[in-house]
Structure formats: structure tokens, C-alpha cells
N, C-alpha and C positions, 0 to 999 in steps of 0.2 A: 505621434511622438515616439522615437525610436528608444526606449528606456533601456535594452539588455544591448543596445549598440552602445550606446553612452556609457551605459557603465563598464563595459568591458572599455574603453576608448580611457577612461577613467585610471582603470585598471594598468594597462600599458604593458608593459614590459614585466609587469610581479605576476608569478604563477596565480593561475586560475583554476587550476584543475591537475591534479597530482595521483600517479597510477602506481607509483611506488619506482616503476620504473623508468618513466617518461615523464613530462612536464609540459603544461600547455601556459602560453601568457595569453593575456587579452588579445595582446597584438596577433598575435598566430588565429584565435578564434574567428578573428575579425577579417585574417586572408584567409582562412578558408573558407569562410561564409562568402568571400568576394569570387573564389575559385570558384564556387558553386553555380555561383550568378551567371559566371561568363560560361560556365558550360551550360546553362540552361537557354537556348538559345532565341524563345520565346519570348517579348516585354510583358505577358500576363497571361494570365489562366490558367500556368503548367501542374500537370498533378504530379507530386514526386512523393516516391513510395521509399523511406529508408529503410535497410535491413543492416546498419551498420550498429550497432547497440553503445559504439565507443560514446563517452558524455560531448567530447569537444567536435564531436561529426553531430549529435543530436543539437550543440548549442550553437552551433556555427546553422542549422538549417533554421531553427529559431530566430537566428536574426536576419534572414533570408525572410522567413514571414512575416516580420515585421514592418518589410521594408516594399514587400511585393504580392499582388495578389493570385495565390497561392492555393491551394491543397497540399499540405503535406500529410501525409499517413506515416507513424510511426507502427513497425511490423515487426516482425522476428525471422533473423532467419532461415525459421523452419515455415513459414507462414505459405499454404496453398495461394497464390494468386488468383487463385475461381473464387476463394473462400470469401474473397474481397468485393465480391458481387460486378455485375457490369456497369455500374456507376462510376468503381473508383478503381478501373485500370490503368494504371500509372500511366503517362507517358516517359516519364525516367524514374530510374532504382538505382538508387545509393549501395549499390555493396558490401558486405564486410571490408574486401580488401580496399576502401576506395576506389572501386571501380566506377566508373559511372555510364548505366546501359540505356540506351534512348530508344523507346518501344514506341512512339507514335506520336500525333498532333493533335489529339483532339482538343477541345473544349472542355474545361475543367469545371463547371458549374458552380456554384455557391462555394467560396471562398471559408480556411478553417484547418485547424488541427483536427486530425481524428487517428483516435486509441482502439486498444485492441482489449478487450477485458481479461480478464484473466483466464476465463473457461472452466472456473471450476467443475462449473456443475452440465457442460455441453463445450460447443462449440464457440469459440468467443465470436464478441459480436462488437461491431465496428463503433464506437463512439463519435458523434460527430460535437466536435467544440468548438470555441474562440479562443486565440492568445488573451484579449483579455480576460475573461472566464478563469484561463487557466494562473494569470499574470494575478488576480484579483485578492487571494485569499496572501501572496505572498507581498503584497505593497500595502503593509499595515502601517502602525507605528511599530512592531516591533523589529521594523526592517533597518531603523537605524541603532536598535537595541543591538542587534546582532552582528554589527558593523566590524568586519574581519574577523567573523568568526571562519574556524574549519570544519567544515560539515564530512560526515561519512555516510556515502552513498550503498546503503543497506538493499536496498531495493533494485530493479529492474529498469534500468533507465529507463525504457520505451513507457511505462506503468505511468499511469496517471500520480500516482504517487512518489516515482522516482524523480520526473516531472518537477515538481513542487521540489525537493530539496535541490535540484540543478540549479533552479531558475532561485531560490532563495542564497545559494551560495553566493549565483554571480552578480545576483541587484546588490548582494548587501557587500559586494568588493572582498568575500569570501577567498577561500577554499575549498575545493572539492576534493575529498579522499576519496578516490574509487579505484583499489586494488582491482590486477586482473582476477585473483583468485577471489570467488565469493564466500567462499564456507566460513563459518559465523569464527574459528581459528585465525584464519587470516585477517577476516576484517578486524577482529581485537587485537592481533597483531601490529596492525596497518594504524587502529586506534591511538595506543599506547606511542607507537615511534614518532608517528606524525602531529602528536600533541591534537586529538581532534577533540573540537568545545560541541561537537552538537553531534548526536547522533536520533536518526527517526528511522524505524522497524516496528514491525509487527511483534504483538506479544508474544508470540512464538521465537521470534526469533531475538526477541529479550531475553525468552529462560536461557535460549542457548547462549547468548552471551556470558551472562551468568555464571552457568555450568563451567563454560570456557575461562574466563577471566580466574573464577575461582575468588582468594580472597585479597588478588594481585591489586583489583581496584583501578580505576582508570583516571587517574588524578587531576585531569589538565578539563575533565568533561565538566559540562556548567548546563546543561541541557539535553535530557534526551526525554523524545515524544514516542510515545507508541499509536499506530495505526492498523487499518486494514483489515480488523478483528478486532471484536467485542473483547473488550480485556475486562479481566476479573481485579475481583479488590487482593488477591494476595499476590497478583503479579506486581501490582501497584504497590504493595507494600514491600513485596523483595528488594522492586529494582529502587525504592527510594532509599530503603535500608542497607544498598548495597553501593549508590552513589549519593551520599551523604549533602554533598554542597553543590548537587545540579538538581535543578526545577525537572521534576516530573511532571509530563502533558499524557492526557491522550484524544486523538484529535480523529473529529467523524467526517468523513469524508468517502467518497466509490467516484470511480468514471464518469457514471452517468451522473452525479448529484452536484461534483466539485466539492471543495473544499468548504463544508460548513459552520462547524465550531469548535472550540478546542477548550480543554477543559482541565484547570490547575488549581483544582483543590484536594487533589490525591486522595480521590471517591471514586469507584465504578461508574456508571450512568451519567446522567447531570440535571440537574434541578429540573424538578418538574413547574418552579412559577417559568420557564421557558416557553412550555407549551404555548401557543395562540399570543403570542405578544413578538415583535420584531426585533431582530437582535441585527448585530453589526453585519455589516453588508447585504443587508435587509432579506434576510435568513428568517424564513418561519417554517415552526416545526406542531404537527400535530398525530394522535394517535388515531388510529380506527379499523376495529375489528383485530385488534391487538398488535396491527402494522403500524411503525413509523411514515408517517409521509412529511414530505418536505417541499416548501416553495421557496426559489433563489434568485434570483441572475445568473448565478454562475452554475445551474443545470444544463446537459447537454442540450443542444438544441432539437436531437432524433437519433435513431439509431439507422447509421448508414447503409448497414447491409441489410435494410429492409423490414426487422421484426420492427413489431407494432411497440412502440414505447408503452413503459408501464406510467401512464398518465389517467388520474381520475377523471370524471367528466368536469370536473369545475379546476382543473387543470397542475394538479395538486401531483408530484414524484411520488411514486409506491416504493420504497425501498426494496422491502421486502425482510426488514430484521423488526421479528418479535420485541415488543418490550409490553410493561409491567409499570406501574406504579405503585411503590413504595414508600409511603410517610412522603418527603419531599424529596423524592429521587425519581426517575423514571431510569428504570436496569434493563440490561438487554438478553432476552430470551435466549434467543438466538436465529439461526435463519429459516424463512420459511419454507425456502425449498429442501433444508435436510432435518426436518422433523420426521423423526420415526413413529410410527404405526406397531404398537404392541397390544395385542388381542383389544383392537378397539381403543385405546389408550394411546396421546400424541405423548412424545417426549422427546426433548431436542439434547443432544447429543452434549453441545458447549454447554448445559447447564451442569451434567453428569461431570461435565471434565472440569467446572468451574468447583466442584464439593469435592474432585479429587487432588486437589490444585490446593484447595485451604489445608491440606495436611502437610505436616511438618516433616514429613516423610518422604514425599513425593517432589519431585525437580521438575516434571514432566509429564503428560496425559494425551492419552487420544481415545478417546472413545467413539466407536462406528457402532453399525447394526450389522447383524450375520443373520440370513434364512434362520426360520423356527417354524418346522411341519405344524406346531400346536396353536404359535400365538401371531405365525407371519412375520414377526421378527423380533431379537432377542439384541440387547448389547452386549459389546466385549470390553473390553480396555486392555492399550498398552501403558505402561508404567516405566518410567525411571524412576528409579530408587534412589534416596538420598546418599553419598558415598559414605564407605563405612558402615552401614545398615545391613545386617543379614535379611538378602531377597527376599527369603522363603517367611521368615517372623514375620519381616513389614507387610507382605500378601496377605499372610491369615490374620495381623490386624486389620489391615484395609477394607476386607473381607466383612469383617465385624462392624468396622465405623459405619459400613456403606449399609448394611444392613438394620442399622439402628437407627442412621440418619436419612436414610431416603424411601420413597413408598416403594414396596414391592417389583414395581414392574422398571424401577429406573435403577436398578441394581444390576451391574454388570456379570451377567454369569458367566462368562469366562476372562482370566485376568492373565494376561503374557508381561513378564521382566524382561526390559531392552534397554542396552545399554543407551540408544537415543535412538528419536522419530524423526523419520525423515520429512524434510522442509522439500516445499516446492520450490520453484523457482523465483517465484513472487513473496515468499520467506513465509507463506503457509503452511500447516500439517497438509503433505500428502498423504491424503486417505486413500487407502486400502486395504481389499477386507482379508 
């Protein structure tokens, strides 16, 4: 069943996807995806690598997948092609400019979308998925709840998670807002003129909206979801207190796991009677040795360029984020690969920035670790200040609160005032030290 061909067919002629400066309709998605076809000169197998990031070059190959069996690798780019391992040597690259370059004939192997992770913590590493997998979490019922909404693409097309809002724009006969310029200015720019009802980012890239909008308010929004990071309850209560008449989500989902649950009762965490019981699209969730793990459908099915998938023996996803239970909450630590080591003492960075985040003071937080000859390693924190606050007072309170409220070794000893932290590209705190 061709569902993103129908509904763009649906769509026709009414804008589909709007960049501030250009306009795509169905109809155009639907020839270029036809364009695509005819230059791919193979009836099956062909591996094709895009490095095009535009939304209507990623949804026009999307319904090329649907139609044909394929490989498409969504890249960047900047992405090494060695990086890509010798499995998934494309035989054609999609461009930036639409160019289209034809590098050979092989055999494409097991058919599938495959992502690229983010890389936070190394080299990203190749996802291998299903359209439907990815198609899955976005053909609920709330897909006709949504029906012509304007969505704002906050995200990285190419991103698993940028993905998911494309693909929910164009089932639900949407809009897509995706400004060339990304900076969280623009996009609330792009927000407010283009009347957008649904906005999904990362917590981070909520304060900055925030910060940005100020107490302009974005009046036409009726839903925004936060992803991609463990969000804290005061982010959840800014941004509900800051858009009054749109539903607050935030929704747990990575590459490798897909789209899992989503969670709208404007609390941290989510219910711990989840644990060991099945939930909608037959999502199970369990803790152990203080790790989330998770069983889906809609988990990748390997990772393509070769590491060993994080899979238990009885066949269970290792996430790899800390959690906790709480009364009837289960809360998220934070992640296992960036727990710091202080004289023998773990402590995870997001929880430090989760206590500097509940003050009334504070817009903004990044707390890393910096070398310590004595204890192996010390934290620091950067800080935005709330505007209007003298820097120096709100430090030597913050100073105090941090000290009365957290043990000893999770007290940041060195504190820097910035005017704002830099976001990655994926709408992450870029860390560094």
C-alpha cells in the first residue's frame, strides 16, 4: 500500500512543504520522486545514498521506497563514504545541488531505510530500518486528530526524529515549516508568520525558543512535543506555562529503538505500572542494572556499518539511559555513556543540570566534567542567567543553593555566565569542555 504516495495525490496542488521562500505541492513531490525513478536506471536492488538534507528531495525518495525495492541511506553532506562501510556503497548520490552521480551496479542486499546517529559520543553508526517501522508510530489515531496541521521542522531532516515530523506532516495533509535558516530566531520567526500548530524539538532547543520568543507567545501553536533528551519537570513546566492552550508531549524515542511512547500528563518520566505490561504498538519496557531496555517492532533491525547491536541475550534493546523509580514514576538519570567518575563517585552531568534548571534564575545550563589531578574529575557549569538578574548575585546564590541542595562531589566547582550554549546540530548542548 503506497500511503505517503496517496496522500501527497490527495494533497494535489495545496502546498506541502514551505521554506519561507519556496513552496513544494504534492503534485511536484510526486514528479520528483518520478524524476528520481527514471534516473535510477535499474527495476530493483539500487542502493542510493542522499546527501541532499532539502525535506521535498528526502520525501519525494520516500515514496521511491515505497514503491521500489531499494536501500536508501539518508547521509550528510559532510558524511566520509568509507565511513559507510563496504556494504552500503551506493550505487547513486543524490546531491545537494540535485545532482545525480551513478557510481556502479551492484546488488543492493536486504532492502530499508538506514540513518545515520548522531555521533554524539564517536563516530555515528549506520541504522538499518523499515518504512514501516518508521511509518508506525506516525499512523495512529492521532493522525486524523492532526489533520492540516502546520508542523515546524526543528530537527535535522536526515534525523530519525526529523523523519517522524516529515512523514507526520505529509499522512496528515499537513504543512511543513522548514526555514532555510535553522537558529531557534528563525525558526520562531518562521513559527509565528506561518501560523505553525505543532512544533517537536528537543528540550534544549525549547529553552531556546523560550528565551527567543520571550513573552511574544506563539498563539496559533496547539501542540508542541519535546524529544531526543531526558527532559526535566521545570522545562515541562516553562514551556506549558509559556503556551497556555497547546498540549505539552514528550516523547521517547532514538534511531535504534524507533518511536516508543509519548507521554501527556506534563510529568518528567512516565508511569512506572508501564514497566512489564504492553502498551500500544506492542512496546515493552523494562529496567535492569539501572538501564532502560525496550522490546518493539519498530526497533532497528542491526546496525549496518557492522557494530555489534546493544541486544540482551533474550533479545531485549539496551538503551543505554539511566532511570530510577520514584513513587509511581520511573525518571531518567541520564546516559550511561556520560557518567562522570569523581574520586570513585558516578554522577551524571543531566541530573546537575536538571537542579540547575529548577531555579527561578537560570534560562539555561550545561554542565560537563574538566580533568582533576586529585579526584580524576571535577564538574563545571555554564549558565544563562535569567534577563534582568545581576550575573555576579545570581552566581554567588546558585553557589549556595548548589551547596545546600546537592552532595558534595556533584557541586559544580567552577561556574561561567554566557550569554547562550551552543546547540548542535541535532538541537543538542554541544559539549565542550
Amino acid at each position: 500500500m503506497r500511503d505517503l504516495a496517496n496522500a501527497l495525490t490527495i494533497q494535489g496542488t495545496a502546498t506541502v512543504i514551505s521554506t519561507g521562500e519556496q513552496t513544494h505541492t504534492g503534485t511536484s513531490v510526486l514528479e520528483q520522486s518520478a524524476a528520481f525513478d527514471r534516473a535510477i536506471t535499474r527495476p530493483d536492488g539500487s542502493r542510493i545514498l542522499s546527501l541532499d538534507p532539502s525535506p521535498a528531495t528526502i520525501l519525494a525518495l520516500l515514496v521511491l521506497a515505497e514503491s521500489r525495492t531499494c536501500q536508501l541511506i539518508l547521509g550528510r553532506p559532510s558524511i566520509d563514504l568509507a565511513a559507510l562501510g563496504k556494504m552500503l556503497q551506493p550505487d547513486v548520490i543524490v546531491h545537494r545541488t540535485g545532482r545525480i552521480e551513478r557510481r556502479g551496479d551492484s546488488s543492493s542486499g536486504e532492502s530499508g531505510i538506514f540513518l545515520l546517529t548522531s555521533g554524539t559520543t564517536g563516530t555515528p553508526k549506520v541504522v538499518h530500518q523499515t518504512l514501516p517501522a518508521l511509518l508506525g508510530r506516525v499512523q495512529t489515531s492521532s493522525l486524523e486528530k492532526n489533520r492540516g496541521a502546520r508542523w515546524l521542522l526543528t530537527y535535522e531532516t536526515h534525523s530519525f526524529a526529523g523523519l517522524q515530523v516529515v512523514l507526520s506532516a505529509a499522512l496528515s495533509g499537513g504543512v511543513l515549516v522548514a526555514p532555510e535558516a535553522r537558529n531557534p530566531a528563525a525558526l520562531a520567526h518562521a513559527a509565528r508568520n506561518q501560523g505553525v500548530t505543532h512544533i517537536s524539538g528537543t528540550p534544549t532547543f525549547s529553552r531556546a525558543l523560550l528565551m527567543t520568543i520571550k513573552d511574544e507567545g506563539l498563539p496559533s501553536l496547539r501542540q508542541i512535543t519535546l524529544g531526543g533528551e531526558a527532559v526535566d519537570q521545570a522545562t515541562l513546566n516553562r514551556v506549558s506555562q509559556a503556551f497556555p492552550h497547546a498540549r505539552v508531549s514528550h516523547i521517547y524515542a532514538s534511531t535504534e529503538a524507533g518511536a516508543l511512547f509519548a507521554v501527556h500528563d506534563g510529568r518528567a518520566g512516565f508511569p512506572s505500572a508501564w514497566l512489564g505490561h504492553a502498551l500500544p504498538g506492542g512496546v515493552m519496557l523494562r529496567i535492569r542494572d539501572e538501564v532502560l531496555e525496550v522490546r518493539s517492532p519498530r526497533c532497528m533491525l542491526a546496525y549496518a556499518s557492522g557494530q555489534r547491536a546493544p541486544l540482551t541475550e533474550d533479545g531485549w534493546l539496551v538503551t543505554g539511559d539511566l532511570v530510577r523509580v520514584e513513587g509511581n514514576r520511573v525518571l531518567f538519570s541520564g546516559r550511561q555513556d556520560q557518567i562522570v567518575n569523581i574520586a570513585g563517585l558516578k554522577v551524571s552531568p543531566e541530573e546537575v543540570e536538571a537542579f540547575l534548571l529548577a531555579q527561578p534564575t537560570v534560562d539555561e545550563a550545561q554542565v560537563y566534567a574538566v580533568p582533576s589531578p586529585l579526584t580524576g574529575s571535577l564538574l563545571a557549569a555554564r549558565i544563562v542567567v535569567h534577563p534582568g538578574l545581576d550575573p555576579q548575585e545570581t552566581l554567588q546564590e546558585l553557589q549556595t543553593v548548589c551547596a545546600r541542595g546537592l552532595s558534595r562531589h556533584k557541586v559544580p566547582r567552577r561556574f561561567e555566565i554566557v550569554d547562550r550554549i551552543a546547540m548542535s546540530t541535532s538541537g543538542k548542548k554541544a559539549y565542550t569542555s
